[in-house]
Structures are given as C-alpha cells and as structure tokens.
N, C-alpha and C positions, 0 to 999 in steps of 0.2 A: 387475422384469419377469420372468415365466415364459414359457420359450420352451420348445415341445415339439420335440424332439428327434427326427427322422424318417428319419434315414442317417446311415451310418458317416462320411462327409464331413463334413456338418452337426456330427457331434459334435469331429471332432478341431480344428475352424478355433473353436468355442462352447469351447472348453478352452483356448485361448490368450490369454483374455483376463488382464485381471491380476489377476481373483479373479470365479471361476466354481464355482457349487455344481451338484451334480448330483445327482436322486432317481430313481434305477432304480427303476421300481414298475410294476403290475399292474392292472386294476381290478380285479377281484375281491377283489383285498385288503385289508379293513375299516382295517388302521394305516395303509396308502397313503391311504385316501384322506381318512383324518383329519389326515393329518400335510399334505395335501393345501391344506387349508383354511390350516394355517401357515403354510405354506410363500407360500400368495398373498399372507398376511398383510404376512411379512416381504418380501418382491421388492418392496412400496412404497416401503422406505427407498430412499435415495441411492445407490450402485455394487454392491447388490446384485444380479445376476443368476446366476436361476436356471434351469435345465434340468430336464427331465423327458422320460425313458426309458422307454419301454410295452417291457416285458421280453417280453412275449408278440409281439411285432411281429415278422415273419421278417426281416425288415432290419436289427432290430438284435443278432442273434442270434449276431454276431461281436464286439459289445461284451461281450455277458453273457459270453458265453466269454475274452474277452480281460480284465476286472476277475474274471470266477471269482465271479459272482453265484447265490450259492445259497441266499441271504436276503434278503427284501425288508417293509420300505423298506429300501434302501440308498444311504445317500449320502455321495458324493465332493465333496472340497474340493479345489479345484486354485485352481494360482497360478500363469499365464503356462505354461498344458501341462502340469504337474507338480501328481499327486497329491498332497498335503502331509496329508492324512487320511483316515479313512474312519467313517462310523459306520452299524452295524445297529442297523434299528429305530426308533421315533417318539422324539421327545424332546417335553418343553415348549420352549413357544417359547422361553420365558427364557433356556432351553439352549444352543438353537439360536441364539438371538441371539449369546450370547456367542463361539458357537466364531466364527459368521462375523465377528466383529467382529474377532475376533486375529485376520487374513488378511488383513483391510481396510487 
C-alpha cells in the first residue's frame, strides 16, 4: 500500500509500524516519479508499506529539515520509529526488493 503522507503527525504514528519505507520526492522530479511507478509496483507484496513525502508541501517542511533532505528521491527504511537506512536516488526494483526484504 502507498499512503501519501500530509503532516508531521501522520508521518511520526506511519513510522511506528514494524517496517515502513518512506520516498521524500517532488513532482517535478523525472527519478521521483519513475521510481514512482516501483515503488506502486512493490507496495503489492504482503507487509510492504509505503509512504510518500511531497518535499515541496509547507507541512512537511519540518520533516525535510529534520532528515536534512537535500537529495531527492530519497528514501528511509524504518523499523518500529527507527531509521535503519537510507538511500539517494532510484534503484531497480530488484534492488529495491532486496533491501526491503532484509527489514521484513
């Protein structure tokens, strides 16, 4: 499941789950919204949930500053509120499968 992310509330209770991926992105930006399309891809599978950050949104402009976002895509692997990674930039799915899979 992709759940868009619309306040700083919404994002810290979307972090506590026991394995939550999160994609800081833009629309303007061409890898956001290719990695976009994987990202739907993968949120099929089973305890996959994902999140998605509009870095331009005035609301969310205490998360950017608070993760220190100054490259996008960027996305957070968290496991029960805790960061456990981070990666700039698109991957292949394949990639992308594997990291979330060590999390699962």
């Amino acid at each position: 499941m992709v759940v868009a992310i619309l306040e700083e509330k919404q994002f810290d209770t979307f972090i506590q789950q026991p394995f939550a991926l999160v994609d800081f992105w833009a629309p303007w930006c061409g890898p956001c919204r290719a990695l976009a399309l994987t990202l739907e891809h993968l949120s099929q599978e089973p305890q996959v949930v994902i999140g998605k950050v509009n870095v331009e949104e005035e609301a969310m402009q205490s998360l950017v500053q608070r993760y220190a976002i100054r490259s996008i895509p960027a996305l957070f692997f968290f496991k029960n509120g805790t960061c456990v990674e981070t990666h700039i930039g698109s991957l292949p799915e394949a990639d992308l499968r594997e990291k979330i899979h060590r999390f699962l």
